[in-house]
N, C-alpha and C positions, 0 to 999 in steps of 0.2 A: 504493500500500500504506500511504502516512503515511497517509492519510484516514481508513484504518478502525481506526487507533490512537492518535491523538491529538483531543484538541477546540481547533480552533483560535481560541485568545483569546492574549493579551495576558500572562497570567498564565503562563499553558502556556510562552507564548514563553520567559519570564524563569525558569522553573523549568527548561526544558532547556537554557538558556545555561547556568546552574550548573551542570546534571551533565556539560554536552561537557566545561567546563571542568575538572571534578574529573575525566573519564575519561582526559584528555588529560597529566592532571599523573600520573595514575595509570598509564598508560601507559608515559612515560618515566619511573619511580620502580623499575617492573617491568623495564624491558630494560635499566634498569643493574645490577638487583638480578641479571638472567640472567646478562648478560655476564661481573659479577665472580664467581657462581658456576661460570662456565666457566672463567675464569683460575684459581681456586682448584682446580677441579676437575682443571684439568690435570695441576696442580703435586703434588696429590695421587697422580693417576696413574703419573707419573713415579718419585717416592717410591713406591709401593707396588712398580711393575716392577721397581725395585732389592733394595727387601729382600727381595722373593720370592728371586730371584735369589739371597741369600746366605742365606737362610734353607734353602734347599732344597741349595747345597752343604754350610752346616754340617753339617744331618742325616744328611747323606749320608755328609761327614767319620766324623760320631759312629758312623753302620752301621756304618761297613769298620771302623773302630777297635774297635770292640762284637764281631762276626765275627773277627777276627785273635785277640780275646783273648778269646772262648769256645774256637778254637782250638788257644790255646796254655794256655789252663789247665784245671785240670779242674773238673766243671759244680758239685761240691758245694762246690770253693773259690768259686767266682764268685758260687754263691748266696750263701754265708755273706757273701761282701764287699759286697754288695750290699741284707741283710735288714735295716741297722738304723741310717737315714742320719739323719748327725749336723747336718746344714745344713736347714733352713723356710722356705720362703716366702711370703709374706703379700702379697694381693692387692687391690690398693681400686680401684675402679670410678669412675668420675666422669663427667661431659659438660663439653663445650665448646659456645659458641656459636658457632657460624660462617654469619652470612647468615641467619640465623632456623635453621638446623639443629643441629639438637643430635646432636653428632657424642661417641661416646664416646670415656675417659681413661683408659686402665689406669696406677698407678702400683707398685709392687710393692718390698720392700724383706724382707732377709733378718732371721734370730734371730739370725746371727755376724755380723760382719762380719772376723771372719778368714778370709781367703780360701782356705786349705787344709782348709776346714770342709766345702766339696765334697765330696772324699773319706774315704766313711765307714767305709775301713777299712785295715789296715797296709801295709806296700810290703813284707813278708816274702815271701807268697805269688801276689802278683799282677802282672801284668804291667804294659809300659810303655805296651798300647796300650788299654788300659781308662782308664787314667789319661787318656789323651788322648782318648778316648771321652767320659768326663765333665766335661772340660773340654770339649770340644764342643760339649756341651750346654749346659753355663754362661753359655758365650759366646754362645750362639744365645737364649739364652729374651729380652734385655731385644726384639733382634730380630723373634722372633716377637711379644711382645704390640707393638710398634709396628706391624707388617705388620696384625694384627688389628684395631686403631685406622683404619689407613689401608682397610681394604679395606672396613670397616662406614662408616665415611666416605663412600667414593663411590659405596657402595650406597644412601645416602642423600639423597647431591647431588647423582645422578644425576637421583631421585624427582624435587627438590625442582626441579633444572632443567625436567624435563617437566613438571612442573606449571606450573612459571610461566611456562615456553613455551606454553602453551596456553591460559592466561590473558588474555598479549600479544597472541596471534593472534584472540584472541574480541575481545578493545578495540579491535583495528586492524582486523580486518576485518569484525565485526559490530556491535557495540553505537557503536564511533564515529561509521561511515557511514550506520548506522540515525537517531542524533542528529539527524546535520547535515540528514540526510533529511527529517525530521521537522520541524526549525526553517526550513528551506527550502520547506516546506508551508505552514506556519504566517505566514511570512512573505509568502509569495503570494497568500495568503485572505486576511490582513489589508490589504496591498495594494489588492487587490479589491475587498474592500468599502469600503474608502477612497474608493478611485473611481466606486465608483456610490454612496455617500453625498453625495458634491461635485456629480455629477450628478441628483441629485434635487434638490439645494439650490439648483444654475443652473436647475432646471425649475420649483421653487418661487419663486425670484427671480424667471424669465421669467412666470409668470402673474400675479404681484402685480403688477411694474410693469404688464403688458399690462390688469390689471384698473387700475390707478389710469389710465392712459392714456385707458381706455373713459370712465372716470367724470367726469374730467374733460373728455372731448367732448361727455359727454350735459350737463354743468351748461354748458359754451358755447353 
């Protein structure tokens, strides 16, 4: 199959030396690029199973606590404490680099920073488990935007794994063994005609002398 893809010279030879070389360094630059994205990746996994984990009981906190004190108060006090919140949050977006992947940044910061700014409205008419309902919350949002970090992360390192796993495996088991394939052709036809070049030179040699041999019998 090298035959009907390469011209076997000299020049060819020394052209695919340079690419096996650059596939070879390309190669190993790739499967440590994969590797440390699977270590990373892991470690991201692991982080993300946790805060899911505790994002999903805060919420769940915040439900029963939100239910208990719709229960226990009445719906047009809950609206009113609820229609006109005093605390903002301000949200900035960013990327990180990680292994050539651009993994997004949420950082997030409030308008108060007094911490009873949460609750946007008196402790006259409302309960204690609303209170603990919005605290819930509070507590969960830095939570969630980290889980949303993590989880758009290894949707993306996943990608970027399968990509360069597949790259690897085209270097290592095609375009490398195609090389060598090729430079091992080239090396055999070069070879070759080596030797039947020397071989015609012993057969040009053998007829000169045989011809000066003759000449000199015929002038004796």
């Amino acid at each position: 199959m090298a035959s009907t893809h390469v011209n076997p010279t000299r020049m060819e030879l020394t052209k695919l030396k340079k690419k096996l070389t650059t596939a070879i360094r390309g190669h190993k630059l790739l499967k440590d690029k994969r590797d440390e994205l699977m270590r990373q990746f892991l470690i991201l996994v692991k982080e993300n199973m946790q805060l899911r984990k505790e994002v999903e009981e805060g919420i769940l906190n915040a439900n029963q606590n939100f239910a208990l004190a719709r229960a226990m108060m009445q719906e047009e006090f809950l609206d009113v404490a609820m229609m006109v919140p005093k605390q903002e949050v301000y949200l900035e977006a960013g990327t990180k680099n990680v292994m050539s992947v651009e993994i997004p940044i949420f950082k997030y910061h409030t308008k108060s920073s007094n911490l009873s700014d949460i609750y946007p409205y008196g402790y006259a008419f409302t309960s204690g488990d609303l209170d603990d309902a919005v605290q819930s919350l509070s507590t969960v949002l830095p939570k969630m935007l980290r889980l949303a970090e993590c989880e758009k992360g290894c949707q993306l390192m996943a990608a970027e794994i399968e990509k360069t796993r597949r790259r690897v495996n085209a270097l290592e088991h095609v375009l490398i063994p195609e090389m060598k394939e090729k430079i091992k052709y080239i090396v055999m036809k070069l070879d070759e005609n080596e030797r039947s070049t020397q071989i015609r030179l012993m057969k040009v040699k053998e007829l000169v002398l045989r011809d000066a041999l003759e000449e000199r019998q015929r002038k004796e």
